[in-house]
N, C-alpha and C positions, 0 to 999 in steps of 0.2 A: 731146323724146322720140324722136324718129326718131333724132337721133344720136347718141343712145345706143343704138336696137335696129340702127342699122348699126354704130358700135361692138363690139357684143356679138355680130354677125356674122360679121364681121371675125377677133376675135377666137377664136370657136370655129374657125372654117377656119384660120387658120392654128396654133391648138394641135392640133387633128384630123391636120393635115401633117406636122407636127412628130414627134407621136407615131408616128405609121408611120414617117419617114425613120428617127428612133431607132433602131425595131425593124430595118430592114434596117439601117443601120450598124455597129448592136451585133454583126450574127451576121458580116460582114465582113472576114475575116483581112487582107485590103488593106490597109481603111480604115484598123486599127486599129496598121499596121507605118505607113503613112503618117504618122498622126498621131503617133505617138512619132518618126519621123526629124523632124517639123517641130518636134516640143516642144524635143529633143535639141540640134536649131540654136539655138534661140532662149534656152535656157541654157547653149548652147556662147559665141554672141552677146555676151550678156549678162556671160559672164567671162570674156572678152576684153576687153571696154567696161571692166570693174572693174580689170583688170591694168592697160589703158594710161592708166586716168583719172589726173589728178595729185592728189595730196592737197588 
């Protein structure tokens, strides 16, 4: 029983955090140019990997 109410304590602090980081990220014009250059590499990456793989 305890480890589950520490569990469930756990659990709300870090969804409680989560939700506010959200909220400032979302309004973030940085954040949100940042994560499209990483996304952008990563299917840049990704079809470069596809072009030199061999059949």
């Amino acid at each position: 029983m305890t480890l589950v109410l520490l569990g469930l304590g756990v659990d709300a602090t870090v969804g409680a955090l989560a939700g506010r980081l959200a909220a400032l990220l979302r309004r973030s014009r940085r954040f949100a140019r940042g994560m499209n250059v990483v996304s952008g590499s990563v299917f840049a990456a990704l079809a470069v990997r596809l072009v030199t793989s061999p059949e």
